[in-house]
N, C-alpha and C positions, 0 to 999 in steps of 0.2 A: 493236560488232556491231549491226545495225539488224536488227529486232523485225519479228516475221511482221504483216503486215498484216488480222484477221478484221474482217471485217464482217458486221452481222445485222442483218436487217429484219424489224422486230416487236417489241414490247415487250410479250407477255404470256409464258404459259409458257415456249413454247419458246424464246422468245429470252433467259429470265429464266436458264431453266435452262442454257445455253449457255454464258453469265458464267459463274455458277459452275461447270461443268466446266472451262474454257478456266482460270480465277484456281487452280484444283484441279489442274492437269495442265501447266501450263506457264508458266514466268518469262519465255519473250521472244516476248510477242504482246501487240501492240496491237489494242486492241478497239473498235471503233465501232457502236454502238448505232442506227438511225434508227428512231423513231416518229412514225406521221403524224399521229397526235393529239397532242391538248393536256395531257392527263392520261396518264399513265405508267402500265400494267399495273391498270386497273380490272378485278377479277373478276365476269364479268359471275353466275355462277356462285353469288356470294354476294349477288343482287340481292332476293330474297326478305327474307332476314335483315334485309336495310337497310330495307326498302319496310315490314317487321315491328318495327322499334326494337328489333332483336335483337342491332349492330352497335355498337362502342366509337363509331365514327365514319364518315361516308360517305368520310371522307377514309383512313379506315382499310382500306379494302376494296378491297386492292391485292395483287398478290405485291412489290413494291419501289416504290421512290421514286428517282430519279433522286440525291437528295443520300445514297443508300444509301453509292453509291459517289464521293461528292466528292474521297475522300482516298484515292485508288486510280489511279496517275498513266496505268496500262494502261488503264482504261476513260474512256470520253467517252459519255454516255446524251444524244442530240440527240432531244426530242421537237419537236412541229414540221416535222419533216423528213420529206419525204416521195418515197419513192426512187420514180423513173418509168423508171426504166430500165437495162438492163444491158449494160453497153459490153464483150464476151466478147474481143473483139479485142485490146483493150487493157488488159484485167481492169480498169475502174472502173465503177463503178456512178454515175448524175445521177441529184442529187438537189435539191427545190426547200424551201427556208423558206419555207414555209407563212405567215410574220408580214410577209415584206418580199418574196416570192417571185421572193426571188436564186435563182440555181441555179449549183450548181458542181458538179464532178466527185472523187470520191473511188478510191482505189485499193483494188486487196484482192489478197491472196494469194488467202486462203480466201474466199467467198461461203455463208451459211448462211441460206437464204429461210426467215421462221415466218412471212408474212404476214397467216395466220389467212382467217377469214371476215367475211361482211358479212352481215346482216337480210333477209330480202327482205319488199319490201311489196306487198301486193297488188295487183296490175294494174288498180284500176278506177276510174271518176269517182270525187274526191273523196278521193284518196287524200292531197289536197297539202293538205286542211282545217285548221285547227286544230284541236288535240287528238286526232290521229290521232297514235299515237306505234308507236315501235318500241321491244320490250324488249331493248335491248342498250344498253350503255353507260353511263358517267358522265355523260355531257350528258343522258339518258335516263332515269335510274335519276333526278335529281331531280326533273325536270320531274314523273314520274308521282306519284315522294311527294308533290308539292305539288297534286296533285289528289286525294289518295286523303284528305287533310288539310282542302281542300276542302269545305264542308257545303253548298255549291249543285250538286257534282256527285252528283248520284242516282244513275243509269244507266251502267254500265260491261261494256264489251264486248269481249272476247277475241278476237281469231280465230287458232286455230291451237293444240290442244289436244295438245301435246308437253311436254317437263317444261317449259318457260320458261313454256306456256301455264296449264298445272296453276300453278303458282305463283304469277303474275301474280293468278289465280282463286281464289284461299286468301286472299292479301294483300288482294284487294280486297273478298272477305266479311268480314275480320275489320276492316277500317276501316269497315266500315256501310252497304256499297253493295249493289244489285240488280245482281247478275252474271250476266251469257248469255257462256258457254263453246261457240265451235262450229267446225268443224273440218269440212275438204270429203271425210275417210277417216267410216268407219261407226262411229269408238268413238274414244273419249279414250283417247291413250298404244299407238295402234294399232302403232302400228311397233315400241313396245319390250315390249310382252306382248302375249300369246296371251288370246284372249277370255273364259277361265275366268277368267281376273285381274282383266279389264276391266271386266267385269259388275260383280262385286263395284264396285269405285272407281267406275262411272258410275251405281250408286245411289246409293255414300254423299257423291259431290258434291249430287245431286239432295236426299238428305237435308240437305246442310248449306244449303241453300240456292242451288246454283248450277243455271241452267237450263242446261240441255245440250242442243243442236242439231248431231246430225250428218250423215253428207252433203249436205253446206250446199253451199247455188250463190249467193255472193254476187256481187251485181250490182251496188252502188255502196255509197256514204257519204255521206247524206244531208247539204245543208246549205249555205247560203248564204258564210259565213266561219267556224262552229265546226260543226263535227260536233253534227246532231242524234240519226241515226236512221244505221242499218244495214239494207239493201233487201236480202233475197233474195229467188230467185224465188218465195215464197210467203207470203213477210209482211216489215212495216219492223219493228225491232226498237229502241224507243227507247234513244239512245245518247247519255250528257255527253261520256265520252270511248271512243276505241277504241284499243285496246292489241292490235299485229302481234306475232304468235309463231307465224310464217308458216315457220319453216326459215330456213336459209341458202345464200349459195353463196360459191363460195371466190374472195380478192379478188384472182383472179388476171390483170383485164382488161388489166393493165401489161406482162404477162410474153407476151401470144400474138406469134409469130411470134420469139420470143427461145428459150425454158425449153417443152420438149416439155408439153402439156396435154392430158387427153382431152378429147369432144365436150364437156362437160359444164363444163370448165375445170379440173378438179382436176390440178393437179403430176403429173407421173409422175415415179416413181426407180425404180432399177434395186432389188436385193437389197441393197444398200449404201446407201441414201437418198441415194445421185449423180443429180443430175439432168442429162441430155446435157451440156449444158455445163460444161469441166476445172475442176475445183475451185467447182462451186456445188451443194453442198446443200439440200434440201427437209425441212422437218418440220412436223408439227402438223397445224391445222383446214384446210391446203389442200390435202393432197396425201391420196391415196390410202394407209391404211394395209395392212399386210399382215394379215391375221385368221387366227389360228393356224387355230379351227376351222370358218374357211371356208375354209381355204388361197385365201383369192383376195387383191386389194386392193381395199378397198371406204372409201368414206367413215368417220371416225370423232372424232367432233370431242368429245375429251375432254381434261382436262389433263394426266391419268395420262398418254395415248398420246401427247403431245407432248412430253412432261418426261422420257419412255425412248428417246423416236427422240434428242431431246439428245442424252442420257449416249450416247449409242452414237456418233454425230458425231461427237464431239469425242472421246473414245477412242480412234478409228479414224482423225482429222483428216489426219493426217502420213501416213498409208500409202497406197500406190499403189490395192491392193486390199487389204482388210482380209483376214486369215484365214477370219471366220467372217463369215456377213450377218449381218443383223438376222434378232433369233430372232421379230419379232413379236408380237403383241397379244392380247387377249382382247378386250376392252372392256367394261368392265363401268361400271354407274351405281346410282347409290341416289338414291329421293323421298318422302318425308312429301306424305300427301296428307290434310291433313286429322288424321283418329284414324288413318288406314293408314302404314306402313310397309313401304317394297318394296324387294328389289337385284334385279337382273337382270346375267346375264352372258353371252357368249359369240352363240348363232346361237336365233332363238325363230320360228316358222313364218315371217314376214315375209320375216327376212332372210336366213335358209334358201331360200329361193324366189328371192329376191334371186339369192342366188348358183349357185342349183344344186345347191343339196346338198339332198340326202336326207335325210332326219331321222325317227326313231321318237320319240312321246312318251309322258308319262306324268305326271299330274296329281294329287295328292295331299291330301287334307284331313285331318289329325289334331292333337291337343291336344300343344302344347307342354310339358308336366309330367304326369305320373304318373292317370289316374282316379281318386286316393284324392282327390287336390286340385279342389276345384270350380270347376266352368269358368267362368268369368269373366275378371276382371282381372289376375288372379293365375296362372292357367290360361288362357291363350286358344286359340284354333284355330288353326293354320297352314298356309299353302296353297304346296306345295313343285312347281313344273314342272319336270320335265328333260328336256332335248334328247338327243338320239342318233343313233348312226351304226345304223342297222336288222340290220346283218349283225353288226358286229365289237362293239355296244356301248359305242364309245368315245363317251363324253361332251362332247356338243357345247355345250350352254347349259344354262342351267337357270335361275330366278327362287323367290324367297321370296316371300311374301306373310303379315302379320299387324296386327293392334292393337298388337303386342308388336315393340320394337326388334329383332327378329334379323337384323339387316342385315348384320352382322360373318358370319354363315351366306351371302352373296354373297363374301367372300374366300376362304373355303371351296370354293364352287363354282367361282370362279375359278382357283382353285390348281390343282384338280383337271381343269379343259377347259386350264389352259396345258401342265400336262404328260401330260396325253390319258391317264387315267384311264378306266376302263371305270364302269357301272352296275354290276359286280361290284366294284370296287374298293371304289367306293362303298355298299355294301353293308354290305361287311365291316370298315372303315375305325374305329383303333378311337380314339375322342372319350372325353371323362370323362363320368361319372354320377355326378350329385348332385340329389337329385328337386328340390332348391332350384331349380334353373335346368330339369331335361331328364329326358330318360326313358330306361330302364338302354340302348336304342337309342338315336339321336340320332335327331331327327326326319329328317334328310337320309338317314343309315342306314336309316331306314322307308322314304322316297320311293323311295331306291334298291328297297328290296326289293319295293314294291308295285309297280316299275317292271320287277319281275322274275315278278313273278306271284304274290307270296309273300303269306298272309294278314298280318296285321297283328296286332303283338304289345299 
C-alpha cells in the first residue's frame, strides 16, 4: 500500500510540531521536510540566553536536529532546500538545492506551508555596511556574540524596541557596551503594554544604563565600509555596531499569485487553516491567526500559536471539512527586562484599536504578600492591567508587572480571556493563600475587584 505523500515547508515550530503529530497519528505517510537554510530549527527566541552564556551550547538552541530523525524511514529533513513554488495542478511543489542549485519537483498529497517570517531592515543608506546586523537567526546570533566579545566595539545601537529589541539591549549592557535603544513609536514595548507599564521599564533601562530615543526619524548609517555612526534627524549617534529589531514580514513573496495573501502578504485560511488551494494548509509566523478576544485574524508570531495551529492540522488532516474549526488563540508572551519581570496576554489599548474592539480598563498597584511582610524583596509591588469588554465585562487581555517572577500569573490571565471569563469571575476566582507566596486575596482577585470599583482589602 503506498504511503500518503505530507510535505512541509519550514523547519522551525510549526513544521517541528507537524512531525510529531503526523509520527503520533498516522503509520502510512511519508514526510518531506524542506528548509531553506543551512541550520535546522534555530530558536531565534532563545537568542538572548546565547548572546548571555546562559546556553549548554549555540549548537544547542534548536527545537530538532535533522539526525533527530535519521532512523525514522517516514521522515526525510532536506535543509538546503528551498521551495519556490507550488505546482496546484499537479499537486508538487519545486524546489532548488540551495549547494548545487539543482531543482526538481516533489509531490504531495497534503501541503502544510510554516514558512515563518523574515527581519525587516530598515530602508536607508547604509544599510548594506558592515556590522549592521539583523537579530534573527544562526548566522546572526554568532556574528553579534562575536562582537559583544569584541573590546574594540564601544558603541552599540538597537533600532527597534520590541522584545528582540529589549533583549539585544540587556545582552549588550551586561557585555560592557554603551547602548542607545530607539524605536520610531513613543515608548519601548509600545505595541505589547499600555503606558502605565511602559514608564515604569523605560526608566529602569535608562537606570540600567541604556539611552532611550523614541520617536526616532532615522536617516542613514553612517560610514564608509563599517558602520560608524547612526544619523537621525537631530543628531549622529556614535555606532561600532547596529543591531535591526525592526519587526517582520511574512516570507510569503513565493506564494503571490499561487496561495490567496492579504495587502500586506500574510496567508489567509479559512476557519480550518485551508488555504484556497485543495489540500495545502497554512500555520505559524505567516498567516493571520484567529484571536479569540479580538475575534478577528490578526498577525501573531509566537511558537505557542504555531505549535496549536499544528496539532489541529494534522488532527483534522484526512477530513474533508473538519467538525469543529480552530477554537483559536490568545497570544500571550513573557520578558525580563533587566530586575522587571512582565506576561502580557490577549488585546492591550494597541491592539484593541488595531482591531476595533472596544475595551474598558483597569490598572492596579498593590504588594504581593501580606502588609505584615516588609516591602522590599521579599514583599514587592505588583502592577496587574486588565482588558475588557465595557458592557458584558468579559475579559479581554490583561498584563502582570513586578521585580518578583509572577509570570506563571499571565497563564492565569490566559486561561481566563481563552475561555471569556468576566472581571467578576475574576474577582471571585478562588487561588490558595499562604502569606508565604500571596495574600488571603490573590493579587489578580484584587486587580479584578478594583477593576470593579471595590476598595482594596
Amino acid at each position: 500500500m503506498s504511503k500518503t505523500n505530507v510535505i512541509i515547508v519550514g523547519a522551525s515550530h510549526g513544521g517541528h510540531q507537524s512531525i510529531l503529530e503526523l509520527l503520533k497519528r498516522y503509520d502510512d505517510v511519508d514526510i518531506k521536510l524542506f528548509e531553506a537554510g543551512d541550520f535546522v530549527s534555530f530558536m531565534s527566541c532563545g537568542m538572548e540566553l546565547y548572546l548571555e552564556n546562559s546556553v549548554t551550547d549555540v549548537n544547542d538552541v534548536r527545537n530538532f536536529a535533522p539526525s533527530d530523525f535519521k532512523d525514522n524511514e517516514n521522515v526525510a529533513i532536506l535543509n538546503n532546500h528551498q521551495v519556490t513554488k507550488i505546482n496546484a495542478d499537479k499537486k508538487t511543489v519545486t524546489v532548488i538545492n540551495t549547494k548545487d542549485n539543482k531543482q526538481a519537483e516533489y509531490p504531495y498529497d497534503k501541503l502544510i506551508l510554516s514558512s515563518g517570517v523574515t527581519p525587516k531592515s530598515i530602508p536607508v543608506p547604509g544599510s548594506d555596511l558592515e556590522n549592521v546586523y539583523l537579530m534573527r537567526g544562526y548566522d546572526w546570533a554568532t556574528k553579534i556574540k562575536n562582537k559583544l566579545e569584541d573590546s574594540s566595539v564601544k558603541n552599540i545601537t538597537i533600532v527597534g524596541a520590541g522584545y528582540i529589541g529589549i533583549e539585544a539591549a540587556e545582552a549588550s549592557v551586561k557585555a560592557g557596551k554603551n547602548v542607545t535603544l530607539m524605536d520610531v513609536i513613543d515608548r519601548p514595548l509600545g505595541t505589547y503594554l499600555d503606558h502605565e507599564m511602559t514608564d515604569i521599564l523605560t526608566k529602569h533601562l535608562e537606570e540600567k544604563g541604556v539611552k532611550v530615543i523614541t520617536s526616532a526619524n532615522i536617516k542613514e548609517y553612517v560610514g564608509s565600509d563599517k558602520v560608524t555612526a547612526v544619523k537621525t534627524e537631530k543628531e549622529e549617534i556614535p555606532s561600532d555596531v547596529v543591531i535591526q529589531a525592526a519587526g517582520v514580514k511574512p516570507n510569503t513573496d513565493w506564494l503571490k499569485g499561487t496561495v490567496d495573501l492579504d495587502a500586506r502578504g500574510w496567508i489567509k485560511t479559512n476557519e480550518y487553516l485551508q488555504t484556497n488551494l485543495p489540500d495545502v494548509y497554512a500555520i505559524g509566523d505567516a498567516t493571520l491567526a484567529y484571536s479569540i478576544p479580538a475575534d478577528n485574524h490578526v498577525p501573531i508570531a509566537l511558537a505557542t500559536v504555531a505549535r496549536r495551529e499544528a496539532r489541529y492540522v494534522v488532527k483534522h488532516l484526512f477530513e474533508k471539512q473538519p467538525a469543529l474549526p480552530f477554537g483559536g488563540v490568545v497570544g500571550s508572551s513573557a520578558l525580563s527586562v533587566f530586575d522587571y519581570h512582565f506576561t502580557e496576554s490577549g488585546l492591550n489599548s494597541f491592539t484593541a484599536k488595531r482591531s476595533n474592539v472596544e475595551v474598558a480598563k483597569s490598572f492596579y498597584t498593590g504588594s504581593l504578600r501580606p502588609a505584615y511582610v516588609p516591602a522590599g524583596k521579599d514583599n514587592p509591588e505588583v502592577c496587574v492591567q486588565l482588558f475588557f469588554n465595557p458592557s458584558s465585562h468579559v475579559l479581554l487581555g490583561g498584563a502582570v508587572l513586578s521585580t518578583y517572577d509572577i509570570t506563571a500569573q499571565g497563564n492565569v490571565l490566559a486561561l481566563a480571556i481563552q475561555h471569556k471569563l468576566t472581571v467578576e469571575d475574576l474577582a471571585d476566582a478562588d487561588f490558595f493563600f499562604q502569606p508565604g507566596f500571596d495574600r488571603q486575596w490573590s493579587i489578580l482577585n484584587i486587580a479584578a475587584q478594583h477593576a470593579l470599583g471595590e476598595k482594596d482589602f
